[in-house]
VOBA-1610 file (N, C-alpha, C; in pm, whole numbers, padded with zeros to 5 digits, always signed):
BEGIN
Unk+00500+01425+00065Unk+00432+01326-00018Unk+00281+01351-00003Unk+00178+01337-00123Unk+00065+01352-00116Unk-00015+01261-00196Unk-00082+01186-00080Unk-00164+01044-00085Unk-00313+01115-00102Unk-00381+01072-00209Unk-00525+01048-00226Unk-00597+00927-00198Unk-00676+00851-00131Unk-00720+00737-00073Unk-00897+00733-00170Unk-00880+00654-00240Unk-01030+00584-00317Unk-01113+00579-00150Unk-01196+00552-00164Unk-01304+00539-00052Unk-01317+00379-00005Unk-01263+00324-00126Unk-01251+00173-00149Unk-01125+00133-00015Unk-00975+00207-00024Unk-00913+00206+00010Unk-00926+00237+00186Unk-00985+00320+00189Unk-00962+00376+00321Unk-01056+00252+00393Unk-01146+00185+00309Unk-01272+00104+00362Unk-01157+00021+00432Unk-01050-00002+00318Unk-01015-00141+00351Unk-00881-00177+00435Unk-00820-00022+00469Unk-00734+00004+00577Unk-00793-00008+00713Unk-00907-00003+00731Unk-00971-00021+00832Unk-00999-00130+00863Unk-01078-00207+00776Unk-01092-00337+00789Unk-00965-00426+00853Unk-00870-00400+00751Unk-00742-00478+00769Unk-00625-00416+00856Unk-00668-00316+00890Unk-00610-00271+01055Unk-00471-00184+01030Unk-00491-00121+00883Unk-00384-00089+00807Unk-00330+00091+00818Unk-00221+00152+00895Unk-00239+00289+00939Unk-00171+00364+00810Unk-00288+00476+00808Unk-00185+00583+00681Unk-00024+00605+00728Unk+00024+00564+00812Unk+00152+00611+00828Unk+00191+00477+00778Unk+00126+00357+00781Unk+00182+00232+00747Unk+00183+00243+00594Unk+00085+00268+00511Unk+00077+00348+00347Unk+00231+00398+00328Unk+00208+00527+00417Unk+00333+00629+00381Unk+00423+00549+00346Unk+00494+00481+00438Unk+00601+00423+00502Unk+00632+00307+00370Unk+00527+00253+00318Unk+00563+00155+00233Unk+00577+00161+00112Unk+00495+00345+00067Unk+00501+00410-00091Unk+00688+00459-00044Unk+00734+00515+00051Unk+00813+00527+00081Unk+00927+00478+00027Unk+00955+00357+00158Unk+01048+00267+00114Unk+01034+00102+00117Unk+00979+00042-00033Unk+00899-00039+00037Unk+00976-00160-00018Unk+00975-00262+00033Unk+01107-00400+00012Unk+01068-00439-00160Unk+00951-00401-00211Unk+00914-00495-00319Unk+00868-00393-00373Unk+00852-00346-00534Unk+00743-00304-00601Unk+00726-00387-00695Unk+00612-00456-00749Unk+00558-00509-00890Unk+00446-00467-00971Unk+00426-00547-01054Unk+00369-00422-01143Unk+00200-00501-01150Unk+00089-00473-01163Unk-00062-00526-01119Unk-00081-00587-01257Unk-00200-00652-01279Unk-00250-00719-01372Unk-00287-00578-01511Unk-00356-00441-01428Unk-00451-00358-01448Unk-00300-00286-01518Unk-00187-00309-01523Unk-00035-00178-01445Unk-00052-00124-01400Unk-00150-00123-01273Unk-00093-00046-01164Unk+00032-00078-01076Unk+00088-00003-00952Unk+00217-00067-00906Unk+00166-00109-00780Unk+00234-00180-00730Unk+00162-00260-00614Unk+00295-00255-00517Unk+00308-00175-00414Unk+00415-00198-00305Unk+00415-00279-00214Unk+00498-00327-00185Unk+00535-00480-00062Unk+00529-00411+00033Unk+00571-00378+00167Unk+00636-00372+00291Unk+00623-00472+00411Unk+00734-00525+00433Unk+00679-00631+00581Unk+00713-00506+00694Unk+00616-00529+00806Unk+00614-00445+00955Unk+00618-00554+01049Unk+00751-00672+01061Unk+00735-00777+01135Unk+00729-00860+01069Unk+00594-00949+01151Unk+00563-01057+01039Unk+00427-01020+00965Unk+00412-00924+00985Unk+00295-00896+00856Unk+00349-00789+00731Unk+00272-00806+00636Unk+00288-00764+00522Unk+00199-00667+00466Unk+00215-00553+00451Unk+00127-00495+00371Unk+00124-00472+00268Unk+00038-00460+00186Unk+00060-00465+00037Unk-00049-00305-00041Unk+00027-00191-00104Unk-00038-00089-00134Unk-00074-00103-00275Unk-00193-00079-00345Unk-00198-00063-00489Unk-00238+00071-00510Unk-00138+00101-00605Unk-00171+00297-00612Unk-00065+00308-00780Unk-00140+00456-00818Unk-00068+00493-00914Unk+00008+00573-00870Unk+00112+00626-00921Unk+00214+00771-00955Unk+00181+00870-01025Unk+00107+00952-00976Unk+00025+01081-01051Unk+00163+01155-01098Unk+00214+01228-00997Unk+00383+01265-00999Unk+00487+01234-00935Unk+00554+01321-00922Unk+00708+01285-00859Unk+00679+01217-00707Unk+00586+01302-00659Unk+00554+01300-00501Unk+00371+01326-00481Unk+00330+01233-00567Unk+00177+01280-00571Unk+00162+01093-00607Unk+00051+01021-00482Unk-00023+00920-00492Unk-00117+00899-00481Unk-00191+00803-00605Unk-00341+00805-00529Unk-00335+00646-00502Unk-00400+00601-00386Unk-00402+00431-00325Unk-00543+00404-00381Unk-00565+00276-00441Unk-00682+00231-00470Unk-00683+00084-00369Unk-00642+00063-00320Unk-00693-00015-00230Unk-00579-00106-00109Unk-00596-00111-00100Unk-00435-00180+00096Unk-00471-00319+00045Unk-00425-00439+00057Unk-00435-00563-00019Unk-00404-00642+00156Unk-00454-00780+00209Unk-00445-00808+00319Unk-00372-00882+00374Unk-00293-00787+00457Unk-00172-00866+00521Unk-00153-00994+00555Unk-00034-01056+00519Unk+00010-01174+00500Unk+00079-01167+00633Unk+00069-01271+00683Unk+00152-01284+00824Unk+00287-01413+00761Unk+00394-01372+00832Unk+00521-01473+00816Unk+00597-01515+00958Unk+00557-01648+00954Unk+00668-01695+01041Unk+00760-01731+01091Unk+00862-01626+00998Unk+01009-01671+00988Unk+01145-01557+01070
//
């Protein structure tokens, strides 16, 4: 798989404590996809009780670019 990261994105994996393997993992296999205001696709994944949330297009089959990690939601269930 091959991830391109906006500069926006990577800002904000950091910020929000978010690991490219956590990205991978959720373009991967991720519990939710929906579709953005913009149509872009926006992937779910919970890791626990947090949530990460990826917004990225589908260039190809196995080609992503992430425009930005969206900030984890914590659940206490």
């Amino acid at each position: 798989m091959r991830i391109t990261y906006t500069h926006h994105a990577k800002q904000r994996m950091i910020q929000r404590k978010v690991s490219a393997e956590q990205v991978a993992e959720t373009l991967a296999s991720p519990d939710d996809v929906i579709l953005g205001e913009g149509g872009e696709a926006i992937a779910i994944k919970r890791f626990g009780a947090r949530e990460v949330r990826v917004v990225y297009q589908e260039v190809d089959a196995d080609s992503f670019v992430i425009y930005t990690v969206m900030k984890p939601r914590v659940h206490n269930d």
